[in-house]
N, C-alpha and C positions, 0 to 999 in steps of 0.2 A: 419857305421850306420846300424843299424837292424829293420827289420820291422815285427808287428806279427800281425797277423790276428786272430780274431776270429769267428768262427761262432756261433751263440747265437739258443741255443733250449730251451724246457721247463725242461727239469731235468740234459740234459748231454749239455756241448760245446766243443769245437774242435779248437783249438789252433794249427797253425805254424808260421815258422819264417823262412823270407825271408832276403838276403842280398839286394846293393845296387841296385846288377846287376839283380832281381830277381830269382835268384839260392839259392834254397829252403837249410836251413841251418840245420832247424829243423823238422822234418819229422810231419804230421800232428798228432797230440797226443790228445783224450777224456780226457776228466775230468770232474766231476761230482760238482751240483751245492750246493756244502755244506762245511763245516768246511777242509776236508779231500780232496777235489779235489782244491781248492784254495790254499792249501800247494804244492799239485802236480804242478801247475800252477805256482807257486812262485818258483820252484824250478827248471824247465822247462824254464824260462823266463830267471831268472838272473838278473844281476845287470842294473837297469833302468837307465844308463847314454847312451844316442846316442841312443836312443830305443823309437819308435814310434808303438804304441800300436791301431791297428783300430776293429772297430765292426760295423756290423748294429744295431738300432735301433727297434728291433724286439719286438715288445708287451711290457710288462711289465718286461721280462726277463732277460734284461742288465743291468737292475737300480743297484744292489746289486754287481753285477762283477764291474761294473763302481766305482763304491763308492771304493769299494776295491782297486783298481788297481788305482787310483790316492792318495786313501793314502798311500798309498808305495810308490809314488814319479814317478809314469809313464804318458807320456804323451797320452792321452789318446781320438781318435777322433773320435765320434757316426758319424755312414754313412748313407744318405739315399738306402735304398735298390735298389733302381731304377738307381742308378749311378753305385754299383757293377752288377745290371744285364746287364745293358745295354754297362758294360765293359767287364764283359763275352761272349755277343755278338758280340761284336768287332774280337775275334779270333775262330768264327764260333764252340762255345761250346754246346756239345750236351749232356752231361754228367753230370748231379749234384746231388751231393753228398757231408755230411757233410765236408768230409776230404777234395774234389777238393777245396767248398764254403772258408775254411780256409786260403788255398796258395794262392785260386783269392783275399782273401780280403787284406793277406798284401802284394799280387804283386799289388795291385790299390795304397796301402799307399806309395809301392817302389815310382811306376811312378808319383801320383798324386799328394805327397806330403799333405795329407790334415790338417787343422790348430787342435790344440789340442783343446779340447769339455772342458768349464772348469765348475766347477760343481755348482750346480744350488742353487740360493739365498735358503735359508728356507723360508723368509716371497714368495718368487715367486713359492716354490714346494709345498706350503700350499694351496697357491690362486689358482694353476692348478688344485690341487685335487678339493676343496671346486667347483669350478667353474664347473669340469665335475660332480661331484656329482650332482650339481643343473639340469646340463643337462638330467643327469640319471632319473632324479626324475620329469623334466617336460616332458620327454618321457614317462615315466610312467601314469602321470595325465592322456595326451592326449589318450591312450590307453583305459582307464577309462571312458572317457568321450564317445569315438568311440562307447563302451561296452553300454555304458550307452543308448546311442541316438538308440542302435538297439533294446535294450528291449523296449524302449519306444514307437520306431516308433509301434511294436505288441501289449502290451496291453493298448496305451495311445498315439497315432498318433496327437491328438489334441491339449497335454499338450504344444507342441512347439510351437503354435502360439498364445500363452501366456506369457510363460515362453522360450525364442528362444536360450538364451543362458546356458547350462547342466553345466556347468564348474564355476558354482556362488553357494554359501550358500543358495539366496533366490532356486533352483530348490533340490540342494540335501536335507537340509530339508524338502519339502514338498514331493518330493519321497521315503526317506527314510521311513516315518510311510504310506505312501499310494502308492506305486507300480505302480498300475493301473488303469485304469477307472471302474471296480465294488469296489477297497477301497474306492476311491469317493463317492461312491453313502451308502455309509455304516457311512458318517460322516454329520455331520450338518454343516450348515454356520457359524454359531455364533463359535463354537469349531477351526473349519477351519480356522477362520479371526483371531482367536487369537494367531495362531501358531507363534513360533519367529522365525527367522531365521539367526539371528547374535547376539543375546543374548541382541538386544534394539527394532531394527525394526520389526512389525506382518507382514502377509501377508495384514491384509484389508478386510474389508468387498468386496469390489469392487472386489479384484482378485479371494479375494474364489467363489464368486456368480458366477463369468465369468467358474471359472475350473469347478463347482457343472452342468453348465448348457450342457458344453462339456463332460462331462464324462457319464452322462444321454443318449445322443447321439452316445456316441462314435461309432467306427466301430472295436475296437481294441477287437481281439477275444483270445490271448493269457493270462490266468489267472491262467494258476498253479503254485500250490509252490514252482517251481524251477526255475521261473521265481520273484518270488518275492524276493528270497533268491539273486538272481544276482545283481538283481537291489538295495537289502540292502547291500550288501557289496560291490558295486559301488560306491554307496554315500560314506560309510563310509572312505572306499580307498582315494575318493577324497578329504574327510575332513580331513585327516593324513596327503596326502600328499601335499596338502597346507598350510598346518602349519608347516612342515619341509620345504617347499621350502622358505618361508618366513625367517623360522630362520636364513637358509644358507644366505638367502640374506641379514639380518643382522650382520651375522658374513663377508660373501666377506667384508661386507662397512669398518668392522671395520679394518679385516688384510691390507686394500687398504689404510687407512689411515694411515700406516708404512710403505708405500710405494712411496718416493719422486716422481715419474717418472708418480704412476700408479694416485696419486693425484692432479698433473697436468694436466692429459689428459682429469678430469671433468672440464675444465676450456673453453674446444671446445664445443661448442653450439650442441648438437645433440648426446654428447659421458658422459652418464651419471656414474654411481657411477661398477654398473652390467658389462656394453661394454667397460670399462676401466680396470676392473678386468679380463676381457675376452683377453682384448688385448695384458694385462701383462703375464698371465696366457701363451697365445700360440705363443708370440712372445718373451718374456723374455723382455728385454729394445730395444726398437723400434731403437732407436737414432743409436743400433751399427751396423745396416744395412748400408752399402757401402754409400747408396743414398737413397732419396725417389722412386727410380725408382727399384732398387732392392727391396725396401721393397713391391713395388705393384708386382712386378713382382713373388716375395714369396710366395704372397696372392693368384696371379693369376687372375691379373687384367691386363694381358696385351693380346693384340688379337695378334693373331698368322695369318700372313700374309699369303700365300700360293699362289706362282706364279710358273709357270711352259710352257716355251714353249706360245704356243696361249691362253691362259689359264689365264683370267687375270681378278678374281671373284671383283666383286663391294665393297663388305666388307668382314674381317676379325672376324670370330668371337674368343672368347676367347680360349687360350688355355686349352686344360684340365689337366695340372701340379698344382697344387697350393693347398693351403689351403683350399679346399672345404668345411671344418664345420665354418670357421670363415667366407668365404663368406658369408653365409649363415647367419651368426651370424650378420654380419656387414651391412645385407638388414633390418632392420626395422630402426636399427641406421640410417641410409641412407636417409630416408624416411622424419623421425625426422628431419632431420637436413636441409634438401630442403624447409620444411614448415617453421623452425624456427629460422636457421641459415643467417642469411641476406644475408652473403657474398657466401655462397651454392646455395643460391635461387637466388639468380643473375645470377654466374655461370650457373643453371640450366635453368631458363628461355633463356639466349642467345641461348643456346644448342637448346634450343626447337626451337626459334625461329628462327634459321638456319637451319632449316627443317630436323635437331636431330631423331630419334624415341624416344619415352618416355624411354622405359627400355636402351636407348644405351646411355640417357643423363644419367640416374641414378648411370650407373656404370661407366661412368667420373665423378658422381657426389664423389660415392664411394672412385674411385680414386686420386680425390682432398682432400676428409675427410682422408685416411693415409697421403698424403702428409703433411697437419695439423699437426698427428701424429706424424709424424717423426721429423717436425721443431721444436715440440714442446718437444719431447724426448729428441732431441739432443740439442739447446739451455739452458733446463730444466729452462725454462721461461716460465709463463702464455701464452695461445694464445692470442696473437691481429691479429684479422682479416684486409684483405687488404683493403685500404681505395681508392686505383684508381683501372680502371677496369680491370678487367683481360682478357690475352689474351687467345682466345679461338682455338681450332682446326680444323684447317679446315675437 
């Protein structure tokens, strides 16, 4: 049995090959990341029978070696990086460099035998992109809007306690043709009330009279040109990218809809069309977790105990290993589902009412919503919620 490690960089990688006993077989060898190093590599390798092939999972760099290297017929298994350092550390390694990073990753595949990585649905490497793109793009908005609330607060500090929310059509229209509190006072009411702002609803007489009477007043002393110019291409930015993020979210619905597993999981009370694509997306099929308790454990929903000698702390808070962009992802879903999901909101009230903390109910609330998840993956049956009561934690 032969084992090869790679190490993944942005233009070159670094290839050896390790026997059973960890005795380096093939001395650590570059190769570059194009038509011409991938024949090098194929050539270097050899014949893929009894040949387990590992890598980390580095940025976007492995995508294209991985694709390669399983159509050739090699068994092939994506590492988290944290498992080869922290097996580096194990034999007190002070030293890294591409060519060490190589021998340590397939002396980890000798010892650790790890399962081959097998390659990724289309409809599921479509939904990941589509999914983080939306991410990208609502990172973006919110940046816009940050931008937008600080020109504001300078030449128009009053517009907010009108208009409070910057991230809506009715504010970017009416800031876009008026800036500040002197464009204000340069416009009439009647002109003002007729403005549209969704292409049916005006502002109103009522709302323009209220900004005409604030902007009169204002305290807002920033009014030059380059200050107007930020604030028009803030609107604009925002009205782009809410019409792309909308598309995106028409298209998630639709690829999710060729998606048996990811179709199902709209079936759980709080886990809609978006937090189902999101789930498919960065877990692939939920169901093929060990258990529900690996699957929260992934996520990083489990607290991490810590006893030591006289030392014997009251709570446990969470570990910090896990999926920290889907946690995060999975706090409004959460939310939703405590208000609307009966059998959550049961769950959650007990918690409360066992003298719980609100946020330490929510994230057992969390952790019952994957548990859903997973029965519901792995059955690949609609959820039915439980109808006796559940038993809670002490």
């Amino acid at each position: 049995m032969r084992f090869v490690g790679i190490d993944i960089g942005a233009e070159r990688h670094v290839v050896a090959i390790v026997g059973e006993d960890g005795a380096v077989l093939t001395a650590a060898t570059p190769f570059q990341e194009d038509a011409e190093g991938y024949r090098q590599l194929r050539a270097v390798m050899g014949d893929p029978t009894d040949t387990v092939v590992a890598m980390e999972a580095t940025g976007h760099y492995w995508q294209n070696l991985f694709a390669y290297l399983v159509a050739e017929g090699f068994a092939v298994a994506l590492l988290n990086p944290l498992r080869t350092h922290r097996f580096a550390a194990e034999d007190l390694a002070r030293t890294k460099t591409d060519r060490i990073d190589a021998v340590l990753i397939a002396r980890f595949a000798a010892q650790k035998r790890p399962p081959a990585t097998p390659l990724t649905e289309p409809v599921l490497a479509e939904l990941r992109e589509l999914v983080r793109l939306r991410d990208r793009l609502v990172q973006e908005a919110g940046d816009r809007v940050r931008q937008l609330h600080r020109l504001v607060d300078l030449g128009f500090p009053e517009f907010t306690r009108h208009i409070p929310n910057l991230n809506t059509r009715l504010a970017t229209s009416v800031l876009a043709p008026y800036p500040n509190a002197a464009a204000f006072r340069q416009v009439s009411r009647t002109r003002l009330a007729k403005l549209r702002y969704d292409g049916r609803h005006s502002i109103g007489p009522e709302l323009a009279q209220v900004l005409l009477e604030s902007a009169r007043q204002s305290v807002g002393q920033y009014q030059a040109p380059a200050y107007h110019v930020q604030v028009r291409y803030a609107c604009e930015d925002l009205e782009l990218l809410r019409q792309r993020i909308h598309e995106l979210e028409r298209d998630i619905e639709c690829r999710l809809r060729d998606h048996e597993i990811g179709t199902l999981l709209t079936t759980i009370d709080g886990v809609g069309p978006q937090t189902a694509a999101r789930l498919i997306a960065e877990l692939g099929n939920p169901g093929h977790f060990r258990s529900a308790a690996a699957l929260a454990a992934y996520v990083g929903l489990v607290p991490g105990l810590k006893q030591s000698g006289k030392h014997r702390p009251v709570h446990a808070a969470l570990v910090p290993i896990g999926h920290a962009r889907l946690r995060a992802a999975l706090w409004m879903p959460t939310l939703v589902a405590t208000r609307f999901n009966p059998w959550l909101r049961a769950y959650y009230e007990r918690l409360r009412a066992r003298g719980k903390h609100a946020k330490v109910a929510l994230i057992a609330v969390m952790r019952k919503l994957l548990t859903a998840v997973f029965s519901v993956a792995k059955s690949k049956r609609p959820f039915v919620p439980h109808t006796k009561p559940l038993e809670v934690p002490a």
